[in-house]
N, C-alpha and C positions, 0 to 999 in steps of 0.2 A: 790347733787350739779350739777349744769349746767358745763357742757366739761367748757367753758368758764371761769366759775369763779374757777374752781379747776388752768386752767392753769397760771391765773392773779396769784393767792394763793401761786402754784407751783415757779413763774420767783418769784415773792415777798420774797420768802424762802431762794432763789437761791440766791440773789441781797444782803439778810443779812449776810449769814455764808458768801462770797464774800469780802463782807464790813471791816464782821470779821476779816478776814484772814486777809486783808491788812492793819487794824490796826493793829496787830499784828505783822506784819512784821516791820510795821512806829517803832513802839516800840523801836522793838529791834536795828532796826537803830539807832535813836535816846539815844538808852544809850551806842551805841557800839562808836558813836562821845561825849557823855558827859567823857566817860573813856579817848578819845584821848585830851580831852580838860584837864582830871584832867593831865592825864599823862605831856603834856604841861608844867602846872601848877608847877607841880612837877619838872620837870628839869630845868625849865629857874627860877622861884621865889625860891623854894627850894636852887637852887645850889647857886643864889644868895643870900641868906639869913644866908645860911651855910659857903659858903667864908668870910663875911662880920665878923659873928659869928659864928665861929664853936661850939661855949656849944649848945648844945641839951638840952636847957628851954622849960619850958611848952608849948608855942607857938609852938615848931617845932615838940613836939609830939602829939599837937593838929593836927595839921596842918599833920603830919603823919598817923593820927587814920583816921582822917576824909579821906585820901585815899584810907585807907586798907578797910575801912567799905565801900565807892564807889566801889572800886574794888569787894568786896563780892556780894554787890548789883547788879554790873551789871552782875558778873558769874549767878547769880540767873536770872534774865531777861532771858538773853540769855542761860539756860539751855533748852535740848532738853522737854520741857513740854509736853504729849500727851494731844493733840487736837485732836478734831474730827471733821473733816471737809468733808470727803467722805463716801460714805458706797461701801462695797465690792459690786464688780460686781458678784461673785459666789453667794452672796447673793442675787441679785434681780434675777438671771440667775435660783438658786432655788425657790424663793418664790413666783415670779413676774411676769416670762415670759407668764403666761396663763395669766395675767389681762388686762383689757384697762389702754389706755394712762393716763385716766384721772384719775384711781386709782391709778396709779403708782406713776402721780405729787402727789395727796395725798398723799399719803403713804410718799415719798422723801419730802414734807415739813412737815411731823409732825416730822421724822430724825431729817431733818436741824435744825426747833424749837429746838428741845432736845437737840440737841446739838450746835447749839448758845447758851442754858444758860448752859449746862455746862460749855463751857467751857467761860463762863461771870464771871465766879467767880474765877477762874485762871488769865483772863485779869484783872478783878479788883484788885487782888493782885498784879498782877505785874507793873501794873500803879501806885498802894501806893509805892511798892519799885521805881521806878522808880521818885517820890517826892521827896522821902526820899534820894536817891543819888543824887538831884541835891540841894538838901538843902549840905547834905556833901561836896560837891563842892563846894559851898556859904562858908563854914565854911573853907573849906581847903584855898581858895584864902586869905579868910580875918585874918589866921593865919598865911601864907605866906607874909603877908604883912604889920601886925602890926610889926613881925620879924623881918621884913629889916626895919622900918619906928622908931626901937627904940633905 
């Protein structure tokens, strides 16, 4: 390969695990405010629903599950997951130091590859959980609400 298109190759590598990363971050944001919304949820319609009616009917243990199972969901998200997103510098320091530039970008995008999909298949899990507790949500409001509404 041409110096040239190894470094296109290289930034291209560089720009996905990058991408990665900050999906990954968006994620975790995103269920760390879906949990402040269930939490919400739970204190203002729950509290409402349970003053109104204090018997604990299927409705308010629906409406309970469907939090406990968001809550599980979003621990899961935001568990400390190893990604791979750098590679040790004593590692290129041993392996690398004697190559050119241009085997190096090589070399750090075939990494990056590798580990963009691996770790693609941790992000795709945790995007399904992350449906799956906003569907709970969906279910906790609309049990919150038939609740008060009977």
């Amino acid at each position: 390969m041409s110096d040239a298109v190894e470094s296109i190759v290289y930034e291209e590598a560089l720009r996905g695990i990058t991408r990665q990363q900050d999906v990954i971050d968006g994620l975790r944001n995103r269920s760390g405010t879906l949990f402040a919304a269930a939490s919400l949820v739970t204190a203002f319609l729950g509290g409402q629903a349970l003053t109104r009616h204090p018997e604990l009917d299927a409705l308010v243990w629906l409406a309970i599950a469907a939090f406990v199972i968001l809550f599980g969901l979003v621990l899961a998200i935001l568990w400390p997951w190893k990604f791979r997103f750098t590679l040790s510098p004593q590692i290129l320091i041993e392996d690398h130091l004697d190559k050119s530039v241009p085997e190096l970008e090589k070399y750090l995008a075939e990494i990056w590859d590798k580990n963009f999909n691996l770790n693609g298949v941790t992000l795709a899990r945790l995007h399904l959980l992350f449906r799956i507790a906003s569907i709970a949500l969906t279910v906790e409001v609309m049990a919150w609400l038939l609740s008060l509404g009977r």
